[in-house]
N, C-alpha and C positions, 0 to 999 in steps of 0.2 A: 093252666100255667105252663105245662106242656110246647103247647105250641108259641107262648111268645119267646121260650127259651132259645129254641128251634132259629124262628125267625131273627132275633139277636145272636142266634150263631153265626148264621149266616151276613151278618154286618146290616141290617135292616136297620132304615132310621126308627127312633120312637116313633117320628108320624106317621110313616109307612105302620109299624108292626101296630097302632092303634085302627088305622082302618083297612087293616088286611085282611081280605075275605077270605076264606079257603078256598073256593071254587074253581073245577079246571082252569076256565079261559083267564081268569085272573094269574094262577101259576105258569099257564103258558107266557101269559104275557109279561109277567115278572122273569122268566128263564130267556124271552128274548129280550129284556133291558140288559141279562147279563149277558150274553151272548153278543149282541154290540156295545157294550163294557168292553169285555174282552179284545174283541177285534180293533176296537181301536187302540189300546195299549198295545197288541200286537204291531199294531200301524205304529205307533211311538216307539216301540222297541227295534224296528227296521229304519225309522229314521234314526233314531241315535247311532244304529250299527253301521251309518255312512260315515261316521266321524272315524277314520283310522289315523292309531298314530302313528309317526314315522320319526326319524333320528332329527329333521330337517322342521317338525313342527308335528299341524294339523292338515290334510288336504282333504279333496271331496268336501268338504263343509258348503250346505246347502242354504240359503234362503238369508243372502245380504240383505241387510237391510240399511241405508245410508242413512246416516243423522251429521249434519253439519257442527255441529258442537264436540263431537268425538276424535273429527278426521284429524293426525296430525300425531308429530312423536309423543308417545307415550313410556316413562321412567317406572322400574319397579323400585320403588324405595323398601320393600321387605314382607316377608311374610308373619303374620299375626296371630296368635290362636283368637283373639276380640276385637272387635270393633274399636272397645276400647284402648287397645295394648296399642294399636295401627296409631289412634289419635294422639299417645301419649310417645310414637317412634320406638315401641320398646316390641321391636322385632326378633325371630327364635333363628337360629341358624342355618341356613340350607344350603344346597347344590341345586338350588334352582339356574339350569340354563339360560332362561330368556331376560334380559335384565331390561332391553326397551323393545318398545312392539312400536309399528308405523300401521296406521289405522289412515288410509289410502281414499280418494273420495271415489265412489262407486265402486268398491271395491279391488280397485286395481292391485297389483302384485309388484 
């Protein structure tokens, strides 16, 4: 009982902790799943850390991607705590700066 305590500390699926061996080459290979776990969340945490903000917006922002449907001014009609509050126009107050965004075809400026 011990050990599947262990293994569910550690966030193991049930199916993993149902046929989890103990044996070295098994743990090693479990600590390199987490090990390139890790690294790539490291890797997502360095891309997000390309977003800086500035008084002027967002710059550095990396990896456009064009959709014809999008391109073209876009209105903020308000901000919502629900889905449903947006549908029903019963918007909460703010100093939100940006009130229209222009969404540019291939990402032009």
């Amino acid at each position: 009982m011990t050990k599947i305590l262990i293994l569910k500390e550690i966030d193991l699926s049930l199916k993993d902790i149902k046929t989890f061996n103990f044996n070295d080459e098994i743990i090693r290979n479990k600590i390199k799943d987490l090990e390139n776990m890790k690294k790539q969340i490291n890797q997502n945490i360095h891309t997000l850390k390309l977003f800086t903000q500035t008084k002027e917006g967002i710059e550095n922002m990396k990896a456009f991607i064009n959709d014809d449907k999008v391109i073209g001014k876009w209105k903020l009609l308000g901000i919502s705590r629900t889905l449903n509050e947006a549908r029903l126009l019963k918007f909460i107050e703010d100093d939100f700066k940006i009130n229209e965004l222009y969404l540019m075809p291939n990402g032009k400026e």
